[in-house]
C-alpha positions, 0 to 999 in steps of 0.5 A: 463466460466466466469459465472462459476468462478462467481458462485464460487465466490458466493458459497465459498466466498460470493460475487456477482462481482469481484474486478476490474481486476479479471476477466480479470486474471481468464478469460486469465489462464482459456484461457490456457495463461500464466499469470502475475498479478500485483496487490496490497496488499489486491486487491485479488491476491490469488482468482486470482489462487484459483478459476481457480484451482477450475475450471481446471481439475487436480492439481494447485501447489502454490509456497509460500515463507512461511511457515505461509502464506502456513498454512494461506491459506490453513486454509482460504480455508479450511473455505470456503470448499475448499481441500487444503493442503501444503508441506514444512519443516514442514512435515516428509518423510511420510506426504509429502508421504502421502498428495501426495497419497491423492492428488493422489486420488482426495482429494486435488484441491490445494497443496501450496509449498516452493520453495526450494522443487521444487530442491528436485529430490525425490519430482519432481519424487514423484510429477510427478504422480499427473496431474498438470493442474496450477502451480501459483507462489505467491510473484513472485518478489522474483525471480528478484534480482532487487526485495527486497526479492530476494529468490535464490530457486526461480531460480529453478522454470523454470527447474523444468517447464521443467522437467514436462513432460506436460508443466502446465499453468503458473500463477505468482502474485506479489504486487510489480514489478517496470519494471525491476522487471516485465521484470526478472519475465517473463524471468526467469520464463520462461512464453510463450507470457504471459498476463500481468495485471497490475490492478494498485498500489493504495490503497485508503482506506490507508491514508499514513502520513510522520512524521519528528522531532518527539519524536519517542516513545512519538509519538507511544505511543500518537498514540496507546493511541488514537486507543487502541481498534486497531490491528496495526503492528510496523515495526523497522529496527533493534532486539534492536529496536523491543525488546526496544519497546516491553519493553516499550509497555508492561510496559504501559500495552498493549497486545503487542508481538514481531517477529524478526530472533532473536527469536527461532521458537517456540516463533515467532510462539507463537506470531505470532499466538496470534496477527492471532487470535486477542489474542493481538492488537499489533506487534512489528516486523523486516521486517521478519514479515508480508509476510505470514500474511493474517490478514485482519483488521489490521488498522494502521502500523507504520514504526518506522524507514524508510524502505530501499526501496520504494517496502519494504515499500509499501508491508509493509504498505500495510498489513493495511487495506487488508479488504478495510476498511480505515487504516493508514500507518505512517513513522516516519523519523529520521536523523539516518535512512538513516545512519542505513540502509546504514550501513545494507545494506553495512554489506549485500550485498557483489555484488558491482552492487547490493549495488549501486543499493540499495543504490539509492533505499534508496535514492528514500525512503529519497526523499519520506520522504522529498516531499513536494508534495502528497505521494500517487503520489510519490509512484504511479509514482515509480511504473510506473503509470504517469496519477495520480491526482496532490493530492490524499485528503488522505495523510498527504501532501495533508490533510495539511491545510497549505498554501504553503510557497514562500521559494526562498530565503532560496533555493536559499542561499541553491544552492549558498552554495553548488555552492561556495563549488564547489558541492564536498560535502555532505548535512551535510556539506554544512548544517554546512557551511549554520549554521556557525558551528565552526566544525573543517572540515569547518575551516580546508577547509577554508568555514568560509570565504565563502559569505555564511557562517553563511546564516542560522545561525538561523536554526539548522544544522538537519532543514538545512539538512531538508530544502535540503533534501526536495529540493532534494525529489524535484528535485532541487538537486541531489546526486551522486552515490558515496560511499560518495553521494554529492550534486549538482544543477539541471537546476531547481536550476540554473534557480532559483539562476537566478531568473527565478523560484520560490521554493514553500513548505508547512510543513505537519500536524500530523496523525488523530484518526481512526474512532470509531466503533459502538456498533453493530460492537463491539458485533458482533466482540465478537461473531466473536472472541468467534466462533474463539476461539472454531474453533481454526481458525484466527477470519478473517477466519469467517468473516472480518470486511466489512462483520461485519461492513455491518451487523451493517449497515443493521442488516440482521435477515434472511438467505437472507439478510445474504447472500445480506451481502458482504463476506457472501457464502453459506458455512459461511452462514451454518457454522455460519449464525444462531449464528449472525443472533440470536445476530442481532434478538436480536439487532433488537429487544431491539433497534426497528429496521426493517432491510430491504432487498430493502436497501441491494438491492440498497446498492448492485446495488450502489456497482456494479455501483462504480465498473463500473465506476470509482469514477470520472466518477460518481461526472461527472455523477452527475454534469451533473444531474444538482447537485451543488459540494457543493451537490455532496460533501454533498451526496458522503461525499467528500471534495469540493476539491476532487469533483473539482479534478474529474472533472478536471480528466475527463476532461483531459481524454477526457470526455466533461465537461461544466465549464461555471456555475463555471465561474462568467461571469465578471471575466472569461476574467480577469482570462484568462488574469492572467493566460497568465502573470502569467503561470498556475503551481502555483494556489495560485500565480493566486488566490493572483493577482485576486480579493478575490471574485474569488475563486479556482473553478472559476481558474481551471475551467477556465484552464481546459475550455482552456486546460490551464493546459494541 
């Protein structure tokens, strides 16, 4: 079973072995189970129910939520020789008529459709007379009003279940589902003891950065300068934003365009197809742009304002990079976000329960904004994954080269305040109190003459705020559900006033340049657009920018090193092999290169290898070979950092780990002895009380020997 749906893979979509998970998912519907895939944006979600659509007798419907993603899909699929079509409001009586009756007669494997037409009782007698096989639901969240885009018309999917009158396999799909949401997906959509997948929420290729302070349109127009040759997405909370950054974008010169609710669907169209088809690099939009965007090498995605939720963000940020290719995910955090996104939220949601509900969801997103400790940990744990590595080397709080800072005493001049104010009040004023602010409020209630009035004076009140917020994001304060939130200690802020614990924090550093590409890659993504262009198809339809970047890689001049090329099937290699394989002959030529299929091979072996074993596993397997961390960081282009951190990992997950060659012999006890006195949460702390000669490694691999700490 499993090996057909690899020869399919093969065939239409060019790639030799799955994405971790995928298998699995398609193994348990071609089973006849019901199925739940969580799976993150660019895991391969859509191959999950296309390929089992291909293999099952019958039609698959596809509920879509968009119109744009339907005609996406249905193009891509197109590409790749596979029959599909879509209906929704777009068509007239007679073309739903129509594609049904083609259906009829065997020409369509995949029919995508709105929800909305579920309801319609001409289209469910009209669709009766079809065999329905699989009925896959893609954004599944939206049936969960829990979820961030909860979609009414999504309700209607299990009625309309049980009116068929042979009951289908039941696929749903999602990006994003905290347990509440998972939980609402399967009851109200009525799946039979379902399989559920859960295939993890990390995306390593995004590098996630937080900045807060900045100049807001200074930083974004720095940025673009520095990756103009770039396709990005600008996310704004609000019309007036989008339209002012289109303005100023398109004054500076840059092929720019816009998407809001406030456009008509011609011009939203118009643009959004401009940005499909590379015509421009840039997309200044609302958050009603981007769920039926498949473009897969967009390469940065800034949130001009924060988002109002962590599922909001996460699905937004995650359009960067859907190719795998390393993309940047950047949030710029002003001290007006979190007031605009209450605002919104207040003028949207009339159900009481739900707008506590999203106002603590907001809240998770101001903490994110404010940790101090690795983002990607932040956003794994929200989504329900516990066992992830203190830092993930690919954030902007784990990149920083700063020091963490002992910062007690200010924390604690903090907690004093707030307790002097009988923690009745919210951040801004106890941030004036702490600043000495002659504010009417504060002289009015009598604060001027608390102790620790003035503490802070020489901060502002936003870095006071700043400070507390962190503090907050931490776990050292906490705010209340109310209308009005105020801030209170936690036991971890009374054990510190108590001097029993101390408050650590580092500042994080700004964004990095993207890469540059070579030239190779440049013209093969001029022919890629020119092909495009003539096809009148998204350049992403003809190969996506893996495919062209292992071409300049390994400069394959034959069919079948063409074909050894990931994302390269037999369909494409027909449809477009001979005009790439005559620009990299020519390549080959002028530059005196010999490409050579053994390099392709072991470069394909090497890939299969990561994808059985994970990244840390393979530094343990390498560390065991008797390689040095300054060798496998060398070989494997990690930092040291990262090497040591897979160890520690395999080690915590059980695999045997031999620490004594990263211990000096003299010094092991001395470091047991240090950590016994000092506790094992703060590595700086034990580095400072032993001799300098004793390094990081030496530390951790002493608590990990001792399961120290475990």
């Amino acid at each position: 079973m499993i090996n057909n749906a690899l020869k399919i893979l093969k065939q239409h979509y060019g790639y030799t072995t799955f994405r971790p998970g995928q298998d699995q998912i398609i193994t348990s519907l071609l089973n006849y189970k019901d199925t739940l895939a969580i799976m993150p944006t660019g895991a391969g979600k859509s191959l999950c129910f296309q390929i089992p659509a291909l293999l099952l007798t019958g039609i698959t419907l596809v509920v879509s939520p968009l119109i744009s993603l339907m005609k996406d899909q249905v193009d891509a699929l197109g590409s790749l020789g596979i029959p599909a079509t879509f209906i929704n409001s777009s068509l007239t009586a007679t073309e739903v008529n129509e594609r049904i009756y083609n259906a009829r007669c065997g020409h369509y494997k995949i029919i995508y459709i709105a929800p909305e037409r579920l309801e319609s009782e001409i289209f469910q007698s009209a669709i009766k007379s079809l065999t329905i096989s699989f009925l896959a639901i893609d954004e599944a969240h939206c049936v969960s009003q829990w979820g961030h885009d909860f979609r009414p018309s999504y309700r209607a999917i299990g009625s309309f279940i049980r009116s068929l009158p042979i009951r289908p396999i039941i696929g749903a799909f999602t990006a994003t589902a905290t347990t509440d949401v998972t939980k609402d997906i399967v009851t109200l959509l009525a799946l039979q003891k379902p399989g559920i997948y859960i295939t993890g929420f990390d995306r390593e290729n995004l590098l996630f950065t937080v900045v807060r302070g900045e100049n807001k349109p200074d930083f974004t127009l720095k940025y673009i300068d520095a990756n103009k040759d770039q396709s990005g997405i600008i996310y704004a909370a609000t019309r007036k934003e989008v339209e002012n950054l289109h303005t100023l974008l398109q004054k500076k010169g840059y092929s720019v365009g816009k998407y809001h609710a406030g456009l008509s669907d011609i011009e939203r169209q118009r643009y959004q197809e401009a940005f499909i088809y590379d015509d421009i690099s840039i997309m200044v939009a609302t958050n009603a742009f981007g769920m039926g965007i498949d473009k897969s090498n967009v390469r940065y995605v800034i949130h001009y304002n924060m988002p109002k939720s962590m599922e909001a963000y996460y699905q937004e940020a995650g359009r960067a990079g859907r190719d795998g290719e390393k993309s940047e995910c950047i949030l710029l955090f002003g001290a007006q976000d979190p007031l605009l996104q209450r605002y919104l939220i207040e003028q949207t949601t009339v159900d009481i329960e739900r707008k506590a509900h999203e106002i603590g969801k907001l809240q998770t997103m101001v903490d994110y904004c404010h940790t101090p400790e690795c983002l990607r940990k932040f956003i794994l744990n929200y989504f329900g994954e516990t066992k992830v590595q203190a830092e993930c080397d690919n954030c902007s709080n784990c990149n920083d080269d700063n020091e963490l800072t002992d910062i007690t005493l200010e924390a604690q001049k903090i907690f004093s305040c707030i307790m002097r104010m009988k923690e009745r009040y919210g951040t801004t004023l106890v941030a004036s109190v702490l600043k000495g602010s002659k504010d009417k409020k504060v002289l009015h209630l009598g604060f001027d003459s608390l102790s620790t009035y003035g503490l802070l004076k020489n901060y502002t009140v936003q870095e006071i705020r700043n400070s507390i917020n962190r503090l907050i994001a931490t776990d050292y304060l906490a705010l209340t559900d109310s209308e009005y939130p105020v801030v209170r200690l936690t036991s971890k802020a009374t054990a510190v006033l108590k001097g029993q614990a101390t408050v650590w924090q580092k500042v994080p550093r700004r964004p990095q340049k993207l890469a540059v590409d070579n030239s190779l890659f440049e013209i093969l993504r001029a022919l890629r657009k020119e092909i495009a262009d003539r096809e009148k198809v998204p350049p992403y339809h003809v190969f996506a920018d893996t495919a062209l970047r292992e071409m300049s890689e390994y400069c394959p001049t034959d069919n079948n090193g063409l074909l050894a090329i990931k994302g390269v099937g037999e369909v494409k290699l027909a449809r477009y092999g001979q005009e790439f394989l005559q620009l990299l002959r020519q390549y080959a030529d002028a530059h005196n290169l010999k490409p050579s299929s053994p390099a392709l091979e072991a470069k394909q072996i090497a890939a299969t290898k990561t994808q059985e074993n994970p990244s840390h596993i393979i530094t343990l397997q390498m560390y065991e070979e008797g390689q040095s961390l300054e060798q496998i960081s060398k070989e494997r282009n990690l930092k040291i950092l990262t090497v040591q951190d897979h160890l520690v990992r395999c080690s915590t997950e059980g695999h045997a780990v031999n620490w004594n060659p990263l211990i000096p012999p003299k010094y092991e006890q001395l470091i047991l002895r240090t950590i016994g006195e000092l506790g094992a949460s703060k590595l700086k702390i034990l580095k400072d009380a032993l001799p300098e000669e004793v390094e990081y490694t030496a530390i951790k691999a002493v608590l990990c020997k001792y399961s120290c700490g475990q």
